[in-house]
N, C-alpha and C positions, 0 to 999 in steps of 0.2 A: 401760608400756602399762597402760592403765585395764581394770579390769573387764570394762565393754561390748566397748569395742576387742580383748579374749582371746576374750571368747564370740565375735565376730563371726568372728575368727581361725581360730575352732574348728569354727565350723559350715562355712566355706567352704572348709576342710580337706577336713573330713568329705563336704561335697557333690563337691569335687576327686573323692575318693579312691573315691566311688560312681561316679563316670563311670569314673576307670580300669578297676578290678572290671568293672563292664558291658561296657565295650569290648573287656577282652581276653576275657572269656567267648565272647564272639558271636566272635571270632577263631578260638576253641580251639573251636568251634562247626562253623566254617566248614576244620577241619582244616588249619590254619596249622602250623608245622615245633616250635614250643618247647612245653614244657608248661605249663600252667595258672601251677603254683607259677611258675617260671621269668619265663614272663612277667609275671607280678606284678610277681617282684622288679626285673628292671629299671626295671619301668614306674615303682615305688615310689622307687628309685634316684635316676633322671632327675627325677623332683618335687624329693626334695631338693636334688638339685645346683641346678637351676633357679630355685626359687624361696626362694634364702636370705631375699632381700628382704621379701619377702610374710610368711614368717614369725616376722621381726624386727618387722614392725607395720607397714612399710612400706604405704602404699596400691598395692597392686597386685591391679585386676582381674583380668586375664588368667591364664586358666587353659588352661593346655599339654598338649597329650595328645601322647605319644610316637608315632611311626609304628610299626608293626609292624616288623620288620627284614626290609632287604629279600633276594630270592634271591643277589644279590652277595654281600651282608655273611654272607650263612650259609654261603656256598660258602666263602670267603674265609676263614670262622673253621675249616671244617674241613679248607677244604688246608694250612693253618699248623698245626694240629695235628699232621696227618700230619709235617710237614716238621719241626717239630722235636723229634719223638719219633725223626725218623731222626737229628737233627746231635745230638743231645744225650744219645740212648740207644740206645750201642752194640748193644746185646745185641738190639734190639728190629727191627734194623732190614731182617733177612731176614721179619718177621714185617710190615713196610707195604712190602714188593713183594709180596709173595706175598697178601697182602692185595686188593692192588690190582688183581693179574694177575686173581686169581681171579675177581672182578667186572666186568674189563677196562675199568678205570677208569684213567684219563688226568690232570691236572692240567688243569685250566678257563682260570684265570687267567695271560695272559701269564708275566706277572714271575715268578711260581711253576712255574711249567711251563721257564722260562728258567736258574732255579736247580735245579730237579731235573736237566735237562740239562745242566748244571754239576755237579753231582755226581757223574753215571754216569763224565764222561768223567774227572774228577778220579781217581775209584776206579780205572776202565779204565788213566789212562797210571801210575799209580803202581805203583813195584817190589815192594812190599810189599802185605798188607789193612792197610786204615787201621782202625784199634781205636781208635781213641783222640779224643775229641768235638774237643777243641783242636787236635788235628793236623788234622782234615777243613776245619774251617771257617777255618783259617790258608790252607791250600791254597786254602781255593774265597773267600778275600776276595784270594789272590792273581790267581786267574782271571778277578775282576773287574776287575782293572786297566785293562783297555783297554773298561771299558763302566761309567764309573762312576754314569751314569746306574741303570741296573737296580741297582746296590745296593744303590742309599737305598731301595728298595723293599721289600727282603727283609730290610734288616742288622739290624732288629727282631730278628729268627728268631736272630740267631748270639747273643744275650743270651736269659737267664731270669731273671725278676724272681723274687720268693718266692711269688706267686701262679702264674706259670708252673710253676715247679720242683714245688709243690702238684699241681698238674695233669696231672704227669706221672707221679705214684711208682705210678700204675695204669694203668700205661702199655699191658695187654690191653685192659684195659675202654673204654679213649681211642679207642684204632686201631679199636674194633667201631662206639663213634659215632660217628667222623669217616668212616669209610667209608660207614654208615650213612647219615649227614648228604646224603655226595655224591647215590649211589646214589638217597635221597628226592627232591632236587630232578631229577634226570635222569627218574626214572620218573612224578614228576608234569608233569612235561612232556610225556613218550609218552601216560598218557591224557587229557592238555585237546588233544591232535592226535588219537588216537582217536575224543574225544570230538567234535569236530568234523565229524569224517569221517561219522562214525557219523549224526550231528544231519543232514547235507546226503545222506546216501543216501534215496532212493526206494522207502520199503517194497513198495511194489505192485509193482516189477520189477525190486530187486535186493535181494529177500530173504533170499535164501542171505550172501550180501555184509554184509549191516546182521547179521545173527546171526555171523558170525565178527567184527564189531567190538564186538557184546554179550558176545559171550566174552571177547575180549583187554580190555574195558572191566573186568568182575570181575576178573579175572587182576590185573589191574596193582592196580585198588581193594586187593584180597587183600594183595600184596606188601609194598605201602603201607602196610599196617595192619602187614606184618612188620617194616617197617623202624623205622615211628613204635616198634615195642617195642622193638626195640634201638639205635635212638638215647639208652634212657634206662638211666639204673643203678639198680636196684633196692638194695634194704638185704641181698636175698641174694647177689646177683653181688658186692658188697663182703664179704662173709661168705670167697666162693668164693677170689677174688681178694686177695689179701694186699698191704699197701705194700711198692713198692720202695725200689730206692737208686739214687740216680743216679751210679753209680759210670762209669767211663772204664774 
């Protein structure tokens, strides 16, 4: 690659890397679910993966801006959370019922919701408590025998790669974001239906009415701010919290 051809490389890098910057700010603006850093990094990510081409010298125009990630994909990543801090960490896993109860949180997603119900009943007909990660998930891939469809959907979960396993040796601090996670999309759902409500009532003759949806409008804004805090991990909560072991 010539001289000119690096600079040109360089600058159109650099202008890429100002639109991402920009876009996700105004995201993290608009109170989107990840943080700042966070979204960067993927967004920084997805460029490399994308555009090996462009930055070998290749002529390529097109500059790709990632989507935001959508309400699925975040639900998604934090019922997988939950779900495999239960198959893979014993010790943890009265700690994501109780979790769940508390908040009277449910599983969203079919396939996930269809394997958590595979587990209560796996635990339920067994003579023993299952202690043990490869004992549960032996049983619950035999459960699936006659639904081998729903398995390819979950049988991600019954493996941990070295990132996964990473992900879970804090395994408090996980259960607090991924409940967290759920709880944020559910509660910003209840106020853009508040806020609806609220926007189509009739101030001049159902005032009392439009002021109890101003109220439940702060309330849930309020909550929302509690949750965006503990979706995230601080450098003291890792202080507080010590690595585990993934022991059985």
């Amino acid at each position: 690659m010539s001289q000119g051809d690096s600079r040109r490389v360089s600058l159109l890098t650099e202008n890429l890397l100002n639109q991402v910057v920009t876009h996700w700010k105004k995201l993290l603006a608009e109170n989107e679910f990840l943080s700042a850093p966070l979204l960067v990094a993927k967004q920084l990510k997805y460029y490399r993966k994308n555009n090996r081409n462009f930055t070998q010298g290749k002529n390529n125009n097109s500059q790709k801006v990632l989507s935001p990630p959508t309400e699925r994909s975040l639900l998604a990543e934090a019922e997988y959370l939950l779900l495999r801090i239960y198959l893979h960490c014993p010790k943890y896993r009265q700690d994501v019922k109780s979790a769940m109860e508390a908040r009277d949180l449910q599983f969203s997603l079919s396939h996930n919701r269809f394997l958590w119900k595979q587990i209560i009943d796996v635990e339920n007909m067994s003579e023993y408590q299952i202690t043990d990660s490869d004992d549960l998930i032996s049983k619950l891939q035999d459960s699936y025998l006659d639904a081998p469809d729903k398995l390819s959907e979950v049988e991600h979960l019954f493996h941990l790669d070295e990132k996964a396993k990473r992900n879970l040796l804090r395994a408090p601090l996980e259960i607090r974001s991924a409940i967290a996670a759920i709880e944020l999309i559910m509660c910003k759902k209840r106020r853009s239906a508040v806020l609806s409500m609220w926007q189509n009532t009739d101030l001049s003759t159902d005032y009392e009415l439009a002021k109890k949806y101003q109220e439940k409008l702060y309330s849930e804004s309020e909550w929302i701010k509690e949750l965006e805090r503990l979706r995230i991990t601080t450098i003291y909560d890792l202080i507080q919290v010590p690595l585990g072991e993934l022991n059985n």
